[in-house]
C-alpha positions in Angstrom: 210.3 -195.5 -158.0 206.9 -193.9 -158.5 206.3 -190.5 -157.5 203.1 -188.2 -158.5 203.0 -184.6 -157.3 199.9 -182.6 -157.5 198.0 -184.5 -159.8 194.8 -182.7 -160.9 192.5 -183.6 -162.9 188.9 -181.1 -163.3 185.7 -182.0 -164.7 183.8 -179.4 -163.5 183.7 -177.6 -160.0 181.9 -180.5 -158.9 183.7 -183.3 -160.4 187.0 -183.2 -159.4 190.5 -184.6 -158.2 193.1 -182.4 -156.6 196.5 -182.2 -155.5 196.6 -185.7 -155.4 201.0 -186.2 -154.5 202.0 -189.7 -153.2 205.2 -192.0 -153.9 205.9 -195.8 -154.2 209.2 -197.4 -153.5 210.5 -200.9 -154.8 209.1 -203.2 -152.4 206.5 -201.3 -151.0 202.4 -201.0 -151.6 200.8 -198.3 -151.7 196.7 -198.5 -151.0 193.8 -196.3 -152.3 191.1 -195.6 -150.1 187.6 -194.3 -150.3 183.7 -195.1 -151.0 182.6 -194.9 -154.4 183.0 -191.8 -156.3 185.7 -190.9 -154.5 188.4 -190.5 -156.8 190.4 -193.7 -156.8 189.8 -194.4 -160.2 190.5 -191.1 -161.9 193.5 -191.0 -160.4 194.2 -194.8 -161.7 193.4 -193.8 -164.7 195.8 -190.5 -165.2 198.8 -192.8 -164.1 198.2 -195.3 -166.9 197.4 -193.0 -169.4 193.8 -193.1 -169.8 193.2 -189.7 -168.4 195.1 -186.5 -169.5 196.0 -184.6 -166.3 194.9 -181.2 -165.8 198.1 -180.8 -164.0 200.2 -182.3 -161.6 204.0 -184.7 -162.7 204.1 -188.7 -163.1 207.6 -189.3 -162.1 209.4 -192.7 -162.5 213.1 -192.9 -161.7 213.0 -189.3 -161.3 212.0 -189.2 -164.9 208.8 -187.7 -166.0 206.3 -190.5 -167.6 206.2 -189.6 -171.8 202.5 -190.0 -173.0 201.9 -193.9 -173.5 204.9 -195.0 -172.1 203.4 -198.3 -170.6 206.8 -200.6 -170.0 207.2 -199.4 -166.4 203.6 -200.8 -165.2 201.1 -203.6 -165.3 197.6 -202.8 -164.4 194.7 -204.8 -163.5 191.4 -202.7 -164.3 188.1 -203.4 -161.8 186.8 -204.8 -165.0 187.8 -206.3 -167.4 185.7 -207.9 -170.7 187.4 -210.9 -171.5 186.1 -212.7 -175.2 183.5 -214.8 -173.5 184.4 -217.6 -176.4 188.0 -218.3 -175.8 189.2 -220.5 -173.0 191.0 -219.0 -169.9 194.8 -219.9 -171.1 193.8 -218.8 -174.8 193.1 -215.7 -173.4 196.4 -215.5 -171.2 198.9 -216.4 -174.0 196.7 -213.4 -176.4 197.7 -211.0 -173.5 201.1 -213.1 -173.0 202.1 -212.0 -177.4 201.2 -208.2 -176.6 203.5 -208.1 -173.7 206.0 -210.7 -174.9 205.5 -213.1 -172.0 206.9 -216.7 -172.7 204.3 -219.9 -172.8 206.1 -221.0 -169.7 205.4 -217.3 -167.9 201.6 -217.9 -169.1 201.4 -221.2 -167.4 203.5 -219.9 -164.7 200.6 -217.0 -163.9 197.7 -219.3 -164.3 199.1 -221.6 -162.1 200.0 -218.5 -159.5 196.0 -218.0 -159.8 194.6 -221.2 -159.2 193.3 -221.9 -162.7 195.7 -224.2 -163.9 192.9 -227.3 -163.6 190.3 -224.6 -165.9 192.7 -223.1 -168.1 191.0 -224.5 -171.0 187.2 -224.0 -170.2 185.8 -221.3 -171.9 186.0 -217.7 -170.0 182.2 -217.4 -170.6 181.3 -220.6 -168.1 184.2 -218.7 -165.5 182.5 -216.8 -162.0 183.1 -213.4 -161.1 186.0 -214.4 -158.7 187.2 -216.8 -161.2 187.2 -214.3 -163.8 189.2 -211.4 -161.4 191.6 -214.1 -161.0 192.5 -213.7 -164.7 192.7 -210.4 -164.5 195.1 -210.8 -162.2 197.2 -213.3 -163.9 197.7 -210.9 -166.8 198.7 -207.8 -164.5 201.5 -210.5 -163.4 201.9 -211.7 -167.1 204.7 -209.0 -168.0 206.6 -209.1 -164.6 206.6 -205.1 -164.9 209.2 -203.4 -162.0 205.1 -201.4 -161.0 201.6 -203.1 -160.6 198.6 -200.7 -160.9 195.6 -203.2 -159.3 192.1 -200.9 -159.5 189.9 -202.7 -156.6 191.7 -206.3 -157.0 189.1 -208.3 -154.4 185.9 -207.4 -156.2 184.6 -210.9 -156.3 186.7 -212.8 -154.9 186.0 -215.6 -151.7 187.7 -215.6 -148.5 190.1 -218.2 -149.9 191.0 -215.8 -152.4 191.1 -213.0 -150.8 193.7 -214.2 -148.4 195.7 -216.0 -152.0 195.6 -212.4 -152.9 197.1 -210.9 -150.0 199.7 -213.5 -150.2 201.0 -213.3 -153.5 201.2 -209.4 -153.2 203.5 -210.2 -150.2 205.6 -212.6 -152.9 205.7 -209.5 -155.2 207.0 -207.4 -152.6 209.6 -209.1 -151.6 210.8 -209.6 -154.9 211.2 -206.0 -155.0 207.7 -204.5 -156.7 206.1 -201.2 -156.0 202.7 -201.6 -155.7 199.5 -199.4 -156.0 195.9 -200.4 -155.5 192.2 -199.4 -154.8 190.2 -200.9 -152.4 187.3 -200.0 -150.0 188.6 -202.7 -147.8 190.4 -201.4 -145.1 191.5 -204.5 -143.5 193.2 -205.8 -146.3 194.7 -202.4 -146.4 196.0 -202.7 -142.5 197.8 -206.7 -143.6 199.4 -205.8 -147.0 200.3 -202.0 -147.5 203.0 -200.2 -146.3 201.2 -196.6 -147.0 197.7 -195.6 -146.9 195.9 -192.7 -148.9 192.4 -191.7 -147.8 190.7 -190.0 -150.9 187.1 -188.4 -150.4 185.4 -185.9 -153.0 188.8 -185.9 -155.3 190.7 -184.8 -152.0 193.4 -186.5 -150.2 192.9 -186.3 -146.5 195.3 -188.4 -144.9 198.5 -189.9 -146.7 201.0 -191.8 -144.1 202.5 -195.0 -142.9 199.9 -197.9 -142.2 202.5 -198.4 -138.9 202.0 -194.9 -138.0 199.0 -194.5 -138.4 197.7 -197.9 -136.6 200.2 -197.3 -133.6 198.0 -196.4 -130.7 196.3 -199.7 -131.6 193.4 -198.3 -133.9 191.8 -199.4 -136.7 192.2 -197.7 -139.9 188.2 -197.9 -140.5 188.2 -195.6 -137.2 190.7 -193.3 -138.6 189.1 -193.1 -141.9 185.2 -192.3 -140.4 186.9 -189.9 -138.2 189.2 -187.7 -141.0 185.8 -188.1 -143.1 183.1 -187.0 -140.1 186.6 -183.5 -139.5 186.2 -183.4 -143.6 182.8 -183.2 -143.2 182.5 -181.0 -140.2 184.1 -177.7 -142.5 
């Protein structure tokens, strides 16, 4: 469904992203991997259109992405700055109107999300994990064929995390492609199907989680030890 091919984006000789070519299929997830600064956002950001590559294609369907084209994806940013004022399903049905979700869909996704019991509590009294989980619910708001999910655990409790890992299962098997960040490489090892290791704006490994993990290692070991060869040059 999704396919990027040598996605580029330069700041400066320092500040880069290179070469960056990957591909999703329906019902598969793709993970992001790497520390901070790696490059996992920039590239996020060039695939919904925040960020102009320098070069490199955005294919969907074999069709090249036009410039704001956004029916194709939902995307849940790291953060996101909800009106502190409104109450959690107020701010679900304002994201429901821009992406013509029904009031049952709304309920649906707050329900999905555990905050059916605090839908109307004002989002300024919500936690940080509370507060994710909204995000969440309007990635799933618009029932989009891609979800784009920029570090999707950040806050969340063990609980949580494992709701998480469970619903992106759900949305699997209901035929999504799915792409997201994360610097937790277990969750990486239990939900995607593909892994890409991103250091310094370079990809240094891009494979099968199964292939990769099939002499019984760990990704974190695989990852320290494409990072120390990286390093090592």
């Amino acid at each position: 469904m999704l396919e990027v091919r040598q996605l580029t984006k330069i700041y400066n000789e320092q500040n880069k992203v290179e070469n960056i070519s990957f591909s999703v299929q329906p019902g598969q997830c793709l993970a992001l991997c790497g520390g901070n600064g790696a490059g996992k956002s920039t590239i996020i950001k060039m695939l919904i259109g925040q960020l102009t590559p320098t070069k490199g294609d955005i294919c969907v369907n074999g069709k090249q992405v036009k410039k704001d084209e956004k029916k194709w994806f939902s995307f849940m940013p790291d953060h996101l700055q909800f009106p502190p004022l409104l109450t959690g399903y107020e701010v679900l049905s304002l994201f429901g109107r821009w992406q013509g979700a029904t009031a049952e869909r709304v309920e649906q996704c707050l329900q999905l999300v555990g905050l059916t019991n605090d839908q109307h509590k004002q989002v300024k009294t919500y936690s940080k994990g509370m507060q994710q989980r909204l995000a969440f619910a309007q990635a799933l708001l618009a029932d989009a064929p891609l979800l784009i999910l920029d570090e999707p655990t950040n806050g969340l409790d063990p609980y949580w995390v494992w709701e998480f890992k469970r619903l992106i299962q759900i949305e699997k098997e209901r035929g999504k492609a799915i792409l997201f960040s994360t610097h937790m490489l277990s969750i990486v090892e239990e939900i995607a199907d593909a892994v890409a290791f991103i250091h310094q704006g370079q990809m240094l490994v891009y494979d099968s989680v199964s292939t990769l993990c099939q002499d019984g290692q760990s990704l974190e070991s695989i990852f320290f030890a494409q990072l120390s060869k990286h390093m090592a040059y």
